[in-house]
N, C-alpha and C positions, 0 to 999 in steps of 0.2 A: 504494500500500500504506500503510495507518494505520502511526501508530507506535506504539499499541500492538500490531496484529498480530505488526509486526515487531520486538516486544521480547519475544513472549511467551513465558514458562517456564512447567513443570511441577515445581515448590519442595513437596518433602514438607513435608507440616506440622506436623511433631511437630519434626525440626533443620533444615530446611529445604536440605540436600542436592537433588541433580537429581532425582526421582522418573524409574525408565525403565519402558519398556515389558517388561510381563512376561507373553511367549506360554503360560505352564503357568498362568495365572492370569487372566490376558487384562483387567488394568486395568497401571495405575500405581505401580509400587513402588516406595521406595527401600531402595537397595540395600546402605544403613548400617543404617537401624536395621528395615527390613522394614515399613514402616506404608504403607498401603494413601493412597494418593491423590484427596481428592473428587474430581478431575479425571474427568467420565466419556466414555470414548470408546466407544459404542454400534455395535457391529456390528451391521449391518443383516442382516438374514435373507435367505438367499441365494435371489435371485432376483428381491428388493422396489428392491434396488441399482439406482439410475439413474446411468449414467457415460457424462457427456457427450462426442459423437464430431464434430471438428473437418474442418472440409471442408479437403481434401490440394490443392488448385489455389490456394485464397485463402489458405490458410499459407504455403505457399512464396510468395506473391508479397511477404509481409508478418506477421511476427507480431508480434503487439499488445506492449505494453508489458506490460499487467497479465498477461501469462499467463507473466513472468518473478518468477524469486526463489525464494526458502524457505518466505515468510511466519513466520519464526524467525531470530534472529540463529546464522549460522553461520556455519563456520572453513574453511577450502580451504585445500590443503597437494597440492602436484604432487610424487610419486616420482623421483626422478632416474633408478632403476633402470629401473623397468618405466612411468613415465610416467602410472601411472593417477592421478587427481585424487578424493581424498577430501574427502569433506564432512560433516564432526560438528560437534555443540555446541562453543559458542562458549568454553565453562568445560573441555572438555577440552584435553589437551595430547597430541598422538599423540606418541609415542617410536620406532616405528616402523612399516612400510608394513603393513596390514591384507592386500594381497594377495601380497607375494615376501618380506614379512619382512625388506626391507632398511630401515634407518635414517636414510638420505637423503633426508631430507623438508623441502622449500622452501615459504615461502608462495606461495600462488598467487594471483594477481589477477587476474579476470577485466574483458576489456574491457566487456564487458554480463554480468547476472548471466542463469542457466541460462535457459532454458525450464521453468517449473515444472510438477514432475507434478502430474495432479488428480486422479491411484485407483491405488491400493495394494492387493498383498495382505500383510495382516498379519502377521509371523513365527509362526508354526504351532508349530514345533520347539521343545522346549526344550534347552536346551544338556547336560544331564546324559543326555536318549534319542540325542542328536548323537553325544557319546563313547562310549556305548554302540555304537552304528551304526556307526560309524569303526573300533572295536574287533573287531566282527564281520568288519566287509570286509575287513580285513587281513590278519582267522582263516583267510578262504577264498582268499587269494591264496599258494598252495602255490609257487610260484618267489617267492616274497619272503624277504631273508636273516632268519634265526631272529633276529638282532640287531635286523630293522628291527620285527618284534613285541614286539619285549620293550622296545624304549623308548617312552617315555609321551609321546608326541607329540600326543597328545588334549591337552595341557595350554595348546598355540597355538592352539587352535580358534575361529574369531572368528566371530560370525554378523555377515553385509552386505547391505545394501539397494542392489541394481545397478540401473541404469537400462535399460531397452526402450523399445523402440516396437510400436505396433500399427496394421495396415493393414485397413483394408475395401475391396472393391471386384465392383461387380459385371461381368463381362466375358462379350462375347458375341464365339467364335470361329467363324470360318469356315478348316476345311480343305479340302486336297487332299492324294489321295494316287495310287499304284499299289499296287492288292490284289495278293497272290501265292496262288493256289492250286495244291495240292499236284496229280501225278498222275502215274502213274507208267507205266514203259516195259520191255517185256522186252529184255534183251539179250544176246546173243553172244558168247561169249570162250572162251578157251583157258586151261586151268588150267596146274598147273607142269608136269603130264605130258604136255602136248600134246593134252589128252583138249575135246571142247567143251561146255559147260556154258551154262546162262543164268541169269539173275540181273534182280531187278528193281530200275530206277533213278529214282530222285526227280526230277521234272522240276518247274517254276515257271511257270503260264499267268498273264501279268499281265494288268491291267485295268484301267482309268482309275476311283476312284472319288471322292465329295465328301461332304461332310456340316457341321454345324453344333454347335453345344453352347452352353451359357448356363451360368454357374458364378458361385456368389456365395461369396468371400475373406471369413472370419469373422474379425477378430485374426489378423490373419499376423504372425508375433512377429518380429523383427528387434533381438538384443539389440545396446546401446550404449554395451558395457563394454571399455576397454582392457586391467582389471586382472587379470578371468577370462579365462583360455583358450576362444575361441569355440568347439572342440572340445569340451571340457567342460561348455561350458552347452547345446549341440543334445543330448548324453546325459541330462543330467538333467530337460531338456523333456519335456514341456508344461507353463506355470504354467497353471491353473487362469482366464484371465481373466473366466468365468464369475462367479466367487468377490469382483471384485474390489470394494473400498469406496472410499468416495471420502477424498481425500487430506487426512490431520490430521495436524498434527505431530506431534503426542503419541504417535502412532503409531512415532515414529522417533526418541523422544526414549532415549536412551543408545545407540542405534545409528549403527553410521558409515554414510554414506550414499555411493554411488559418481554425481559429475555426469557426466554424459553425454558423449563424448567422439566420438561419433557423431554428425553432425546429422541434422537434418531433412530435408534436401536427399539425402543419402548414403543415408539409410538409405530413403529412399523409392526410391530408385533401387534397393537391395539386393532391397527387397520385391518390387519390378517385375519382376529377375531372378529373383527366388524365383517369383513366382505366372507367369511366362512358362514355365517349367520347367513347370510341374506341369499347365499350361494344354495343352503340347506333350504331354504321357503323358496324361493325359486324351482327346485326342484321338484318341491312337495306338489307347486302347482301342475307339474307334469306329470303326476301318476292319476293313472286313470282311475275310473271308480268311484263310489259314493264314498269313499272313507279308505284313510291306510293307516299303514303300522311296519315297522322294523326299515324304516327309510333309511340308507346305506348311502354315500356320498363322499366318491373319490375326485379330489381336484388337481389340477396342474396349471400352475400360473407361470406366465410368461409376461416378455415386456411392463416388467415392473419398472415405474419411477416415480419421484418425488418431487417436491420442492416447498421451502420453507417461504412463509408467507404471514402477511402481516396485515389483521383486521380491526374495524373502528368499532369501539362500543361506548356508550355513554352510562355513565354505572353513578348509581347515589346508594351510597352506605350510610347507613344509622344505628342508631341506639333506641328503643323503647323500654323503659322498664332494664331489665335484669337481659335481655337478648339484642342480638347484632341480624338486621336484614339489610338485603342486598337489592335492589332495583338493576336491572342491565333491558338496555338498549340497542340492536342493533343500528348502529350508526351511518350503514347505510340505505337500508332497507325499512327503519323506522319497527320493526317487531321489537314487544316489549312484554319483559317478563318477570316480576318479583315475587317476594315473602312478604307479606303486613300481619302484623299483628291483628286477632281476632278478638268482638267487647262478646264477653261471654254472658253480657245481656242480653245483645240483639241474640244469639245464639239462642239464648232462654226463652227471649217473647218469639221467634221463629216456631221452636217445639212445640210452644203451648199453642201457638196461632195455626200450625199442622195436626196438634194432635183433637181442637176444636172441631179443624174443621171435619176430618175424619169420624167422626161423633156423631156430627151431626148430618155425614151421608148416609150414616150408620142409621139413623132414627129414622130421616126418610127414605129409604129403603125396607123399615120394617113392617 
């Protein structure tokens, strides 16, 4: 890496402050005196976007030097709380954790710098339709305590660039199963009165069957963030990697950035379980029959590749009470997804207001 790469800044040029990235304006701004940055970062028209895709056998045996780093001088700080490892400009000073809100923040030094990403998608959102949006989903969360709407908790809202990964692979399975087909049998019996009656009963005629399938993994996302709840980011999926550009700093320049905390090796293995999963239901829909059982499924995957990749999310953490909840945003897709605390009142008037009315279908019915 040059040393100039790796000193490079975005310096407005009117006070020479940080110029950041500005998604409702989509260049360079700073964010003292508002002046527009020659700095220009051209999005590519979607679909012109070439984003290069790394062979998953020669990575894991070996990744190169150069496809480590920032290519920008930057600062890493490990949460004591929740462990996540943040990565901003070198000229900020975090005061506290961008994703639990705690204060405990240690420098962190890394034995080798990151795997660096090469395509981004660029934050979308801008922070004023984020508090709006945050505002709305709290409106509709009717078991939420009237206290937790009326405080202005949009005011911690931080937008953050998490790191994923992405898998390709083409896979060619071979099953086996047992079909069940339905068919049915009259039968025999005695009612309560002793009277005899018959009835027809579902039987299962199995049968050996086999079949094949060929399935190509487009971006199979595997995120590789400690500091979002992996629960919360499968909600606000899918990012767009369609969309995605290739990776400039400029693009991430006033944003904190989350390193990777997943590797390479981990999360290729996650993906393997993912696309195994999906590879077995895939299958299942190919056996013929009203019903199966002892589903068998051999895979062979080829043209495996990866690439490391960086997405926007708008995340507000708080405190309620005695518990820590998460709000996240996808940043550029606008899906959103949290925890709120529940008033175990309205839960209370809910029961009683259900178990009323149940009562009284009950009565006129009788």
């Amino acid at each position: 890496m040059s040393e100039a790469t790796a000193r490079q800044k975005f310096s407005c040029p009117a006070c020479g402050a940080e110029a950041q990235w500005n998604p409702a304006r989509k260049a360079l701004i700073c964010p003292y005196c508002n002046t527009v940055s020659p700095a220009k970062l051209e999005l590519t028209p979607a679909g012109e976007e070439v984003i290069q895709e790394h062979d998953l056998v020669t990575a894991l045996r070996s990744i190169p030097d150069d496809k480590r780093g920032w290519q920008a001088k930057k600062t890493s700080v490990r949460c004591q709380s929740c462990q996540a490892i943040s990565v901003f400009d070198a000229t900020r000073v975090g005061q506290r954790c961008d994703f639990c809100g705690s204060s405990s923040l240690v420098p962190y030094e890394e034995i080798k710098e990151a795997f660096s990403p090469e395509s981004l998608l660029p934050i979308k959102l801008a922070e004023t339709n984020v508090r709006d949006m945050i505002r709305q989903w709290y409106g509709s969360r009717w078991f939420a305590p009237n206290k937790l709407k009326d405080r202005a908790m949009t005011d911690t809202v931080h937008g953050i660039y998490i790191p994923y990964w992405t898998f390709d692979a083409q896979v060619h399975a071979d099953w086996t199963a047992e079909s069940g087909y339905y068919y049915y049998e009259t039968e025999t019996y005695r009612d309560a009165n002793g009277n005899t009656q018959t009835r027809q009963v579902q039987r299962i005629r199995w049968e050996p069957s086999a079949g094949a399938l060929d399935h190509f993994f487009d971006d199979e996302l595997v995120p590789a963030s400690r500091g979002v709840q992996e629960e919360m980011l499968r909600r606000v999926e899918p990012f767009p990697t369609k969309e995605l550009v290739a990776y400039n700093p400029g693009f991430l320049s006033g944003w904190v950035v989350e390193r990777y905390q997943i590797d390479l090796v981990a999360a290729a293995q996650r993906a393997r379980a993912q696309m195994e999963g999906e590879i077995f239901q895939l299958c299942g829909t190919q056996v013929p029959g009203d019903t199966h059982r002892n589903l068998q499924v051999s895979t062979d995957y080829s043209g495996q590749t990866f690439k490391h990749i960086l997405v926007p999310i708008w995340m507000l953490t708080y405190d309620y009470g005695a518990r820590n909840f998460q709000v996240v945003i996808n940043g550029y897709t606008g899906a959103i997804a949290g925890k709120y605390p529940r008033s175990w009142i309205k839960i209370t008037l809910a029961v009683i207001a259900a178990l009323a009315a149940s009562f009284a279908i009950y009565l006129a019915t009788r």
